[in-house]
C-alpha atoms as an extended CHARMM CRD file, in Angstrom:
* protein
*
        95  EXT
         1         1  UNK       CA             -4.3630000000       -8.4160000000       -1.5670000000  PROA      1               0.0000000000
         2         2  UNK       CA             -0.8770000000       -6.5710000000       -0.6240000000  PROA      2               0.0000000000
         3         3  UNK       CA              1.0860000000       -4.7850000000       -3.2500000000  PROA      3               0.0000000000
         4         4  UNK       CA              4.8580000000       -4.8050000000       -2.9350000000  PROA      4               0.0000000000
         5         5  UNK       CA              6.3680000000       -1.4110000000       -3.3820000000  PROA      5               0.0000000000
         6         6  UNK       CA              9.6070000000       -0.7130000000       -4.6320000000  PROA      6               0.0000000000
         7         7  UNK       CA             11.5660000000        2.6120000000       -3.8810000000  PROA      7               0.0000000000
         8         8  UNK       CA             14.7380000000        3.3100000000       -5.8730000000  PROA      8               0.0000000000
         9         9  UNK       CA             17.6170000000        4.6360000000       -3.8150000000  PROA      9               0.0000000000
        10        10  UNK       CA             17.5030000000        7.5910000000       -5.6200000000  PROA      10              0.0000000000
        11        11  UNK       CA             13.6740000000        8.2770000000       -4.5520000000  PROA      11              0.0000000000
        12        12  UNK       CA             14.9830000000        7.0140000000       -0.9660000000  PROA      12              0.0000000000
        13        13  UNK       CA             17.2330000000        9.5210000000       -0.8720000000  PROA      13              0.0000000000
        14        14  UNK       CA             14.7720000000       12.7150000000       -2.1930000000  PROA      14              0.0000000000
        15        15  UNK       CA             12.2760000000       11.3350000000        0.9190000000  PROA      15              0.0000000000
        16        16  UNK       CA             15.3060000000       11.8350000000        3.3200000000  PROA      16              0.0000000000
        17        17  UNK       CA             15.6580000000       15.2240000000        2.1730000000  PROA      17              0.0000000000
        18        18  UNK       CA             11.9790000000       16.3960000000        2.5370000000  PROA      18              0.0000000000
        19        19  UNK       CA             10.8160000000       18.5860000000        5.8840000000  PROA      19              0.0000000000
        20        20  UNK       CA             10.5390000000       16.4040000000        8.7350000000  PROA      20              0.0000000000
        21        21  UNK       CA              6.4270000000       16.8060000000        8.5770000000  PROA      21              0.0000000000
        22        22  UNK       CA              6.1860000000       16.2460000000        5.2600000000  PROA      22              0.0000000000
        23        23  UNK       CA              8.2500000000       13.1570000000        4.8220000000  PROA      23              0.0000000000
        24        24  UNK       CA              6.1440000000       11.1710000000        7.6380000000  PROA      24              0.0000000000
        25        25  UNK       CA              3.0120000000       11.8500000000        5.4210000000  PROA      25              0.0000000000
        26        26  UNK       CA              5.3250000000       10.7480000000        2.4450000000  PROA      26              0.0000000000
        27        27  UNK       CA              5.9710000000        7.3140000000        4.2730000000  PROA      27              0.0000000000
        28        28  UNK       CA              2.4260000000        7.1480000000        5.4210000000  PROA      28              0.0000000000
        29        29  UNK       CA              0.9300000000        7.1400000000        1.8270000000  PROA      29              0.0000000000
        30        30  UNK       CA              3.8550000000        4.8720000000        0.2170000000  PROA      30              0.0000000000
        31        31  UNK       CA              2.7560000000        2.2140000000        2.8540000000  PROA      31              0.0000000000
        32        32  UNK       CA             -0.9180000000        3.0720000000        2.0810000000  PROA      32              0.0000000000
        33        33  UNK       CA             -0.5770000000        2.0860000000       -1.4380000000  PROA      33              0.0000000000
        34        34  UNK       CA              0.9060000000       -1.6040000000       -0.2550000000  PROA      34              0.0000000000
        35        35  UNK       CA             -3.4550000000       -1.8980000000        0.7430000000  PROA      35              0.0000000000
        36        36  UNK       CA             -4.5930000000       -0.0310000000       -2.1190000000  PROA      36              0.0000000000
        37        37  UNK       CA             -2.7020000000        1.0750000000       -5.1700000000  PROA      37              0.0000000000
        38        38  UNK       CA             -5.5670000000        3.5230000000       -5.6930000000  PROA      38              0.0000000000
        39        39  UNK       CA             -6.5180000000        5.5900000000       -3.0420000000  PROA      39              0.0000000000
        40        40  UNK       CA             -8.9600000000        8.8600000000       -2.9090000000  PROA      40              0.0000000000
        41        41  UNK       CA             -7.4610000000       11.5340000000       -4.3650000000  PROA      41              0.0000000000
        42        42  UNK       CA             -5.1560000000        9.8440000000       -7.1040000000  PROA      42              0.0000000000
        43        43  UNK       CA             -5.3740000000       10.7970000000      -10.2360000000  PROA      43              0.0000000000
        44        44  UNK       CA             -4.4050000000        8.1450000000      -13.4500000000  PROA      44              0.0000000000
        45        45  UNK       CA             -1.9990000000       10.2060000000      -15.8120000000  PROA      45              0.0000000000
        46        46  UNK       CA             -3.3550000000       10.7380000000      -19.2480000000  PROA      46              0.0000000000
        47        47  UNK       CA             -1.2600000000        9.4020000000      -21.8910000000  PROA      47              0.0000000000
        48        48  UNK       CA              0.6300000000        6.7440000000      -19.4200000000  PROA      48              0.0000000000
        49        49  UNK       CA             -1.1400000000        3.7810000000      -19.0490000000  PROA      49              0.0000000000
        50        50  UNK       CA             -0.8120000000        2.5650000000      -15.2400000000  PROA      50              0.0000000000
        51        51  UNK       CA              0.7150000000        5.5320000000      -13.9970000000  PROA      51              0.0000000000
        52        52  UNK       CA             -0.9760000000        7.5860000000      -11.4250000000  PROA      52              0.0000000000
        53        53  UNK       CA             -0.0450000000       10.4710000000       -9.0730000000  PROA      53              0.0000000000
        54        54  UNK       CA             -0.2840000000       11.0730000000       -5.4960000000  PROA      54              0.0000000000
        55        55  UNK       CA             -0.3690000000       14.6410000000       -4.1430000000  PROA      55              0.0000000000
        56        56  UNK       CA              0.9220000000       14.8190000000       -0.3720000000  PROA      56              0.0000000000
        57        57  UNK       CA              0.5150000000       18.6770000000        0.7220000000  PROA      57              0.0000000000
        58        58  UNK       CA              2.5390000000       20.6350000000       -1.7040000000  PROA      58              0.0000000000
        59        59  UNK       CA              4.2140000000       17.5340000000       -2.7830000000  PROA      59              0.0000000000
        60        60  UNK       CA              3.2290000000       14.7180000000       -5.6650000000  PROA      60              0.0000000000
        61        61  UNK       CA              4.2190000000       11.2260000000       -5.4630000000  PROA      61              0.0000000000
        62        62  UNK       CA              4.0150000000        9.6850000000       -9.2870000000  PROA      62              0.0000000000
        63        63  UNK       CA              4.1990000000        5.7450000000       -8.9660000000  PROA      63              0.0000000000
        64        64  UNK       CA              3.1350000000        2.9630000000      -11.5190000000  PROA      64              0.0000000000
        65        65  UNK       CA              1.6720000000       -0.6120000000      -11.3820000000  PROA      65              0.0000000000
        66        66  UNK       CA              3.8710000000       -3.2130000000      -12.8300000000  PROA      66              0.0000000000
        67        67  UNK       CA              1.9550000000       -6.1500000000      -12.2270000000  PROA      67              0.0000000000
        68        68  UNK       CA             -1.0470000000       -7.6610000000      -10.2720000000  PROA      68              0.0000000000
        69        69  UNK       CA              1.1590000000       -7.0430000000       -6.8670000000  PROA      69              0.0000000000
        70        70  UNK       CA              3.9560000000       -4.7060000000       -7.4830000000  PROA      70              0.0000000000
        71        71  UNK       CA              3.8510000000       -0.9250000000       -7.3410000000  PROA      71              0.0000000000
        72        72  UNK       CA              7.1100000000        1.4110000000       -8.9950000000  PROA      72              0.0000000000
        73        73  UNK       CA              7.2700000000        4.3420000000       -7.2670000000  PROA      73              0.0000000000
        74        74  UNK       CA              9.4540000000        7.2780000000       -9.6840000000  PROA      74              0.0000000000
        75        75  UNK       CA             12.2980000000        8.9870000000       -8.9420000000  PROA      75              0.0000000000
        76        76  UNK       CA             12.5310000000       12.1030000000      -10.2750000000  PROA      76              0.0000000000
        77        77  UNK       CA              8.5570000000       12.8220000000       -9.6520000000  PROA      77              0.0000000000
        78        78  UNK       CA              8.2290000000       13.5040000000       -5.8920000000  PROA      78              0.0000000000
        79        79  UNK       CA              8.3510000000       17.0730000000       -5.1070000000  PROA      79              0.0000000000
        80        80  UNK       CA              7.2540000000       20.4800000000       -4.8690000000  PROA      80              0.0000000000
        81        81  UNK       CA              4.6350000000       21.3610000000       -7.8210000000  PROA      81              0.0000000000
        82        82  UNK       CA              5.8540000000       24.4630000000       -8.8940000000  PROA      82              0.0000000000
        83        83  UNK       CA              3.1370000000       26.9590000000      -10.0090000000  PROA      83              0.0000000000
        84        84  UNK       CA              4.2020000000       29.9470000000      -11.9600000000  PROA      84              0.0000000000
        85        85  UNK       CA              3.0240000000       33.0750000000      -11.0460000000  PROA      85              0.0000000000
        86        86  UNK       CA              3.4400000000       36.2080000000      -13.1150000000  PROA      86              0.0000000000
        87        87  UNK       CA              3.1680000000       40.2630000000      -12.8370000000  PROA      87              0.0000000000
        88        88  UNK       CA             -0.0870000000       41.4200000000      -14.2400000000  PROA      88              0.0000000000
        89        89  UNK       CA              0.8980000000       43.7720000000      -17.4380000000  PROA      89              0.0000000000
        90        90  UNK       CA             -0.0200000000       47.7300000000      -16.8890000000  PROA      90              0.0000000000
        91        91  UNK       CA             -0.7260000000       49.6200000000      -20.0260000000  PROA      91              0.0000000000
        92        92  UNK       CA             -0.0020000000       53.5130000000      -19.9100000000  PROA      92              0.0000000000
        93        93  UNK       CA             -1.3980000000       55.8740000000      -21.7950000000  PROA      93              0.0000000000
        94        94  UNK       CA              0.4980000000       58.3710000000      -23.0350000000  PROA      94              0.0000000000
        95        95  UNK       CA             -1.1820000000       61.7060000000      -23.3920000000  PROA      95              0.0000000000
């Protein structure tokens, strides 16, 4: 069976923007998921029924399945995941 997917303009437009490597492997899984919606390595989001994400490098890729043959891929979900790193905390003594 082949899924449809449907990419807003606005999700069109943050793939144009990615690095030249990384958008190719962008394309390369969207077109993937036309085969199968749920490939190795996706993870279903808790909480959202039908909603899974994608990662692609440093990059995630959150889509949904709307019906038996359509696929919704999100705007405002594909790129960097930011991890937040912070300074270990010194204690002095003072003495």
């Amino acid at each position: 069976m082949s899924y449809s997917v449907v990419i807003s303009k606005s999700v069109q437009k943050q793939i144009k923007q990615l690095p030249a490597s990384i958008k190719l492997k962008v394309q390369e899984k969207i077109v993937l998921l036309q085969s199968d919606p749920r490939p190795s390595g996706v993870v279903e989001l808790k909480g959202y029924e039908g909603q899974y994400r994608l990662r692609v490098c440093d990059y995630r890729i959150r889509y949904e399945i709307l019906e038996a043959s359509k696929i919704q891929i999100f705007s405002a979900n594909i790129g960097v995941m930011s991890i937040e790193l912070s300074e270990p905390t010194v204690q002095r003594s003072l003495g």
